[in-house]
PASEBA-1860 file (N, C-alpha, C; in nm, 3 decimals):
! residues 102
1> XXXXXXXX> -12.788/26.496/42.623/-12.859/26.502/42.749/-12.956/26.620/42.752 ~ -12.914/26.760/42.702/-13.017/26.857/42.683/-13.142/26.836/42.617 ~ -13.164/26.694/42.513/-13.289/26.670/42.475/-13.359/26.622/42.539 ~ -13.322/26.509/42.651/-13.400/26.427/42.763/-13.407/26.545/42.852 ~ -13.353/26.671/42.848/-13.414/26.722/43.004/-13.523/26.823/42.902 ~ -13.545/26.842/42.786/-13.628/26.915/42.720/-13.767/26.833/42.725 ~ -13.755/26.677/42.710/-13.857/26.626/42.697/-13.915/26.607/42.887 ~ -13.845/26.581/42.946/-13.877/26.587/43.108/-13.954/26.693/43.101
9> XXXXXXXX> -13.892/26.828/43.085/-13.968/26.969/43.109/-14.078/26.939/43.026 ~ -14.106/26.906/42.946/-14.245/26.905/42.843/-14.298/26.807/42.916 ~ -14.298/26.725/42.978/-14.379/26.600/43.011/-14.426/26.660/43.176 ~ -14.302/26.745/43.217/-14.384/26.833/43.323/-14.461/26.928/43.345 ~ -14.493/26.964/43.226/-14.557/27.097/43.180/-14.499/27.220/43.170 ~ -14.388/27.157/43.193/-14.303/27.334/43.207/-14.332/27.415/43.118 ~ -14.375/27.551/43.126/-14.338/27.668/42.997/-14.220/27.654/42.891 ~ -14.233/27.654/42.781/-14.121/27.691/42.696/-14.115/27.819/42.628
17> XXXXXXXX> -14.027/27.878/42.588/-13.949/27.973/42.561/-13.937/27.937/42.391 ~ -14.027/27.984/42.298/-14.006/27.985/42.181/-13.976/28.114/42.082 ~ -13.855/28.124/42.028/-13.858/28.268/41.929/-13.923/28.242/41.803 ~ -13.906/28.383/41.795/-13.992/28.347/41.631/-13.886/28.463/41.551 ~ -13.888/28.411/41.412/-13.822/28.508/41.333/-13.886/28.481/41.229 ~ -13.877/28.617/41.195/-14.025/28.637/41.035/-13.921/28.581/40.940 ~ -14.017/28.531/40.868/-13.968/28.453/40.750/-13.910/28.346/40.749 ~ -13.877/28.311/40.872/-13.849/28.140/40.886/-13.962/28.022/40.904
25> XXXXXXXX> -14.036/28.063/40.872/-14.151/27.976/40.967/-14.094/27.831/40.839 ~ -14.122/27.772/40.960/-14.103/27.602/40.881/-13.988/27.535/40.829 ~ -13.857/27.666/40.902/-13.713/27.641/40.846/-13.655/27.572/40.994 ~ -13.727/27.577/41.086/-13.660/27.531/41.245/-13.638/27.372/41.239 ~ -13.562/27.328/41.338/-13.526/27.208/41.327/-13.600/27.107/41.415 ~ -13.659/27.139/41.474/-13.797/27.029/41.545/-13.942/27.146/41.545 ~ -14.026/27.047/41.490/-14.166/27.064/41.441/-14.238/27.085/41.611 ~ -14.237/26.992/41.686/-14.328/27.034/41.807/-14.204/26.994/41.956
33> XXXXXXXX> -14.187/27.015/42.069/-14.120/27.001/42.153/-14.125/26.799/42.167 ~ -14.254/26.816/42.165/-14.267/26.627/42.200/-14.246/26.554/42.126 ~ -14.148/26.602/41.995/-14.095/26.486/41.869/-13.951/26.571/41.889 ~ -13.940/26.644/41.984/-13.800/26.694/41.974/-13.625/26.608/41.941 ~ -13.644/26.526/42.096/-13.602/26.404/42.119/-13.581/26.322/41.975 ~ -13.684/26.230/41.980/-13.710/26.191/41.844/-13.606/26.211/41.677 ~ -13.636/26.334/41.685/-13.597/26.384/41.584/-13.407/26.431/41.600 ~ -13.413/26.445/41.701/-13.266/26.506/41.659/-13.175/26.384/41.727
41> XXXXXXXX> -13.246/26.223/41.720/-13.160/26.141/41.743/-13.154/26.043/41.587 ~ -13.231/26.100/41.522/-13.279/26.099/41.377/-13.184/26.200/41.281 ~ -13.160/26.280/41.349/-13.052/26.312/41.255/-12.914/26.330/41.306 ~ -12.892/26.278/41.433/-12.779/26.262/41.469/-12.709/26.114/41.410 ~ -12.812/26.058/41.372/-12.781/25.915/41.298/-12.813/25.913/41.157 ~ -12.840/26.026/41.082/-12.781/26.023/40.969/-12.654/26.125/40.975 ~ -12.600/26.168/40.988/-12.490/26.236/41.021/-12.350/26.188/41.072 ~ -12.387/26.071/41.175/-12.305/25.954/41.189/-12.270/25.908/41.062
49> XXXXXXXX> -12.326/25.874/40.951/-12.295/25.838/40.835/-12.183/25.901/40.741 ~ -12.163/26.011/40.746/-12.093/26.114/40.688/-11.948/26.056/40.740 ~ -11.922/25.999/40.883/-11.802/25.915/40.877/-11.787/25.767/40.823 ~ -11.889/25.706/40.766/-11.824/25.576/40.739/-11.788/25.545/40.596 ~ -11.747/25.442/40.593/-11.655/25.395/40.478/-11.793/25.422/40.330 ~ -11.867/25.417/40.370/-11.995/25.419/40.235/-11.965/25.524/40.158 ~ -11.954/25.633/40.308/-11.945/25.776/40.246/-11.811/25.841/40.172 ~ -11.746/25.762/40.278/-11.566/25.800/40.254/-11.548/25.773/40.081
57> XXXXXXXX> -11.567/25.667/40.117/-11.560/25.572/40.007/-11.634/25.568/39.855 ~ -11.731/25.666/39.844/-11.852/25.711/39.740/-11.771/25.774/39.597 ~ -11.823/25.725/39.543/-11.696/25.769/39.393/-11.705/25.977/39.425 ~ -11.854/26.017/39.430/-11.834/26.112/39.447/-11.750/26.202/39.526 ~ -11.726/26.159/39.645/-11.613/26.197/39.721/-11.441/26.151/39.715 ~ -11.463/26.052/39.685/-11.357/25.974/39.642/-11.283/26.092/39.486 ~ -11.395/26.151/39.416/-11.344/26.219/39.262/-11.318/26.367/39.341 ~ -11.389/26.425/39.427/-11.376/26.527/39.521/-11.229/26.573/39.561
65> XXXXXXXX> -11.160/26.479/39.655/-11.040/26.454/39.667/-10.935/26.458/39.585 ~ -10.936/26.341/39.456/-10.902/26.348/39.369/-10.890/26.498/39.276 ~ -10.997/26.558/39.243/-10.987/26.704/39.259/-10.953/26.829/39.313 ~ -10.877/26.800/39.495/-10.819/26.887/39.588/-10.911/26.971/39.690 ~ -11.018/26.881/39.708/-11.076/26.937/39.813/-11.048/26.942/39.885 ~ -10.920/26.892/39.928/-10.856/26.911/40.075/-10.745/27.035/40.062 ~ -10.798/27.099/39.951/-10.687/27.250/39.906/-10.784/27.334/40.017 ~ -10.888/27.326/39.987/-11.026/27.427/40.023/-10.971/27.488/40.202
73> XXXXXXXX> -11.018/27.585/40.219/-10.993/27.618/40.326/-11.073/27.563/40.449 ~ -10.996/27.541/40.530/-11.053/27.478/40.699/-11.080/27.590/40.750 ~ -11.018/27.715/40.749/-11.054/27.832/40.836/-11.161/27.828/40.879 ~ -11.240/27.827/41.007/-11.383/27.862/41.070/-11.431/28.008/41.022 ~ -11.556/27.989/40.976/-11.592/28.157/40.943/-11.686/28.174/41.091 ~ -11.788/28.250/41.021/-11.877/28.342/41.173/-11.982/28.214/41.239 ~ -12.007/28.103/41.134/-12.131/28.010/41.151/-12.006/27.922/41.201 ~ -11.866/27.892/41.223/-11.788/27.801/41.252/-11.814/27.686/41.103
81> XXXXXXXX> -11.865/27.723/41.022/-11.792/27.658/40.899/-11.694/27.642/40.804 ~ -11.641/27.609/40.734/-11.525/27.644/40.684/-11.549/27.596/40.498 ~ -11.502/27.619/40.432/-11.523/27.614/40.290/-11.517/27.446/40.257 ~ -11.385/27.419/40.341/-11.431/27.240/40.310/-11.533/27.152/40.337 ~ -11.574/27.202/40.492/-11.690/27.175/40.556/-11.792/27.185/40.488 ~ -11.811/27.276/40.422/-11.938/27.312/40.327/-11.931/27.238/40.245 ~ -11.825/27.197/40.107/-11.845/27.118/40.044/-11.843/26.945/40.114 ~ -11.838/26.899/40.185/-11.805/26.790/40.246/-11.974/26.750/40.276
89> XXXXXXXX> -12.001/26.884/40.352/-12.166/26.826/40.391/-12.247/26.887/40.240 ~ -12.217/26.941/40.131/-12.288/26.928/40.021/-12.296/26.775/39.948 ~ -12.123/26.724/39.964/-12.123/26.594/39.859/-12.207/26.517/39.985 ~ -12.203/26.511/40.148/-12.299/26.417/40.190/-12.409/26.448/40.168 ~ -12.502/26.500/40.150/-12.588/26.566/40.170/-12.671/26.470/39.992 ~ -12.568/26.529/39.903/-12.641/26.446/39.766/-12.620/26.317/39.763 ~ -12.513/26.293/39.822/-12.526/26.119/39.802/-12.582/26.030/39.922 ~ -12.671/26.130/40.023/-12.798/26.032/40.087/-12.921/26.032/40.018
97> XXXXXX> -12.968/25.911/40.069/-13.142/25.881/39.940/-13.206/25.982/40.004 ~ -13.318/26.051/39.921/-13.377/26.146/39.951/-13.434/26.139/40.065 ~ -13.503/26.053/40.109/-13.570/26.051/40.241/-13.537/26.083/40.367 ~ -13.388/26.130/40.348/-13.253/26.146/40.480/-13.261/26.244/40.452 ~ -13.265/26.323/40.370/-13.223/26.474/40.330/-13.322/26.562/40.403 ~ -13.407/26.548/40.453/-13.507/26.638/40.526/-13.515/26.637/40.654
END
């Protein structure tokens, strides 16, 4: 719901509130406010993917397991990730076609 009231405010002209941090330029996760929307329902639906059987199911993850990735630690660190988490969204991450990956 915070993206539809982002795009309301943009379609009303509202001011936005943008930071900047040196050395990120071009690392942020929406390009202009008015593809905001757009975009992060775009990757909320590749991400959906990471639960289904394609993924579950991918030899790569499937050999993952098989290997004890579920040894890896769950603990949340400072970003709320956890060591499994990380590898989990690495093996999704390679076994989507490139065009998802960005």
């Amino acid at each position: 719901k915070w993206i539809a009231n982002i795009e309301k405010a943009h379609e009303e002209g509202a001011e936005m509130e943008v930071y900047f941090f040196k050395g990120m330029k071009g690392r942020g996760k929406v390009r202009n406010f008015s593809t905001a929307g757009k975009e992060n329902l775009r990757r909320e639906a590749i991400q959906e993917k990471k639960q289904t059987q394609d993924f579950l199911q991918s030899q790569a993850f499937l050999e993952a397991c098989h290997q004890g990735i579920e040894c890896l630690s769950t603990e949340p660190r400072e970003d709320s990730s956890s060591q499994y988490s990380r590898e989990v969204q690495r093996l999704f991450l390679a076994w989507l076609p490139e065009e998802e990956r960005h």
